[in-house]
N, C-alpha and C positions, 0 to 999 in steps of 0.2 A: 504494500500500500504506500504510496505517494508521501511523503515526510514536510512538514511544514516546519520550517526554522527559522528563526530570529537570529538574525547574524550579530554579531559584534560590532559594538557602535561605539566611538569615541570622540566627544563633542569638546569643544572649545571656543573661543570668540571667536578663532577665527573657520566656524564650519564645524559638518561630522565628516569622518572616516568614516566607514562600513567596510568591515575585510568577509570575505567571506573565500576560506580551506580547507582542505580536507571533509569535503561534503559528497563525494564520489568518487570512488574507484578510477586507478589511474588519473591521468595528465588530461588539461583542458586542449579537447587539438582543435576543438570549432567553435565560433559561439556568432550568434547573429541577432540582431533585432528586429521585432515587428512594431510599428506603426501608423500612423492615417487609416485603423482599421474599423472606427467607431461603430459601423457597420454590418463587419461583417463577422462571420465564424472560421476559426482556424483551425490548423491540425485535424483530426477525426483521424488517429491512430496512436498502435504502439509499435514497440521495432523488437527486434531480435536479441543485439547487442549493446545499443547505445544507452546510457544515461543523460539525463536533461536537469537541469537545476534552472529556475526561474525566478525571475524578481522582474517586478513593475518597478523601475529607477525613475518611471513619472506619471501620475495620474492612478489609476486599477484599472483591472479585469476580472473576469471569474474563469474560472478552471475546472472541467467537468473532470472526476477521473473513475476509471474501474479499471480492475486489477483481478477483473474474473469472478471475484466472491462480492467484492465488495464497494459501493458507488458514493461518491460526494461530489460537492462543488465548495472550491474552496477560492477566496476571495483574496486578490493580493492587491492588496492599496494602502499599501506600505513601501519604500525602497528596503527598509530592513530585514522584509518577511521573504522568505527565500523558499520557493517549492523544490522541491527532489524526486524526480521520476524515474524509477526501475523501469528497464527494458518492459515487464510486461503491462505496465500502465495503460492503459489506452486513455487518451485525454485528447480534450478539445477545448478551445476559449473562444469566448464572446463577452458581451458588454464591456468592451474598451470604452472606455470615460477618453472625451475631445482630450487632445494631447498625449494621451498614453503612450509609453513606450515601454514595453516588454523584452526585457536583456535573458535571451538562454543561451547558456553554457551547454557545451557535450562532450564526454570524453569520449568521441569518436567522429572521421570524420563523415561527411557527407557519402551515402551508398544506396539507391535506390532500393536495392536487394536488400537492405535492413527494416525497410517499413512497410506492416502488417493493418491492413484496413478495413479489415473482417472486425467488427466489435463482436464483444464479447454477449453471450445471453444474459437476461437480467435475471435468470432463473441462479441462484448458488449452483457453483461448478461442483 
């Protein structure tokens, strides 16, 4: 199941830090962001091998996720709040808030052949 974190925050007059390490197996080798997407729905999958960690660094969204057994929607409208997705997650996002941007890390890179589009039944596996 999908890990919701609160990263490490270090504030001073002049601004916060926010570190966030060691939240995934292996090295960061991709990361990408989404935005301008207040519209629309993203992702609708899980992958094979890859892991995901995500942070809303401006604005939120919401975050459907199932992992076979079990479904939430988890809400990131925070820069601090950091999601973590296991390979077999399957997850999608919608209601990006005007401005959003959504920063995910993966330690793997880009492979069509890692992404699984079949969702999962809502019935318990």
């Amino acid at each position: 199941m999908p890990q919701l974190l609160h990263l490490n925050t270090f504030t001073s007059d002049s601004g916060n830090l926010t570190v966030l390490e060691n939240v995934m197996p292996g090295s960061i080798k991709r990361f990408f962001y989404i935005y301008d997407a207040e519209a629309a729905q993203r992702a609708g999958h899980r992958h094979c091998r890859a892991w995901h960690a995500m942070m809303c660094v401006n604005g939120s969204c919401r975050v459907y996720c199932h992992d076979g057994r079990d479904e939430q929607y988890i809400v990131l409208d925070h820069p601090q709040k950091c999601l973590v997705l296991e390979p077999r997650d399957w997850h999608s996002m919608d209601q990006f808030t005007r401005g959003a941007i959504l920063l995910v890390l993966s330690n793997e890179y880009y492979d069509p052949a890692d992404y699984i589009y079949e969702r999962y039944s809502l019935q318990t596996v």
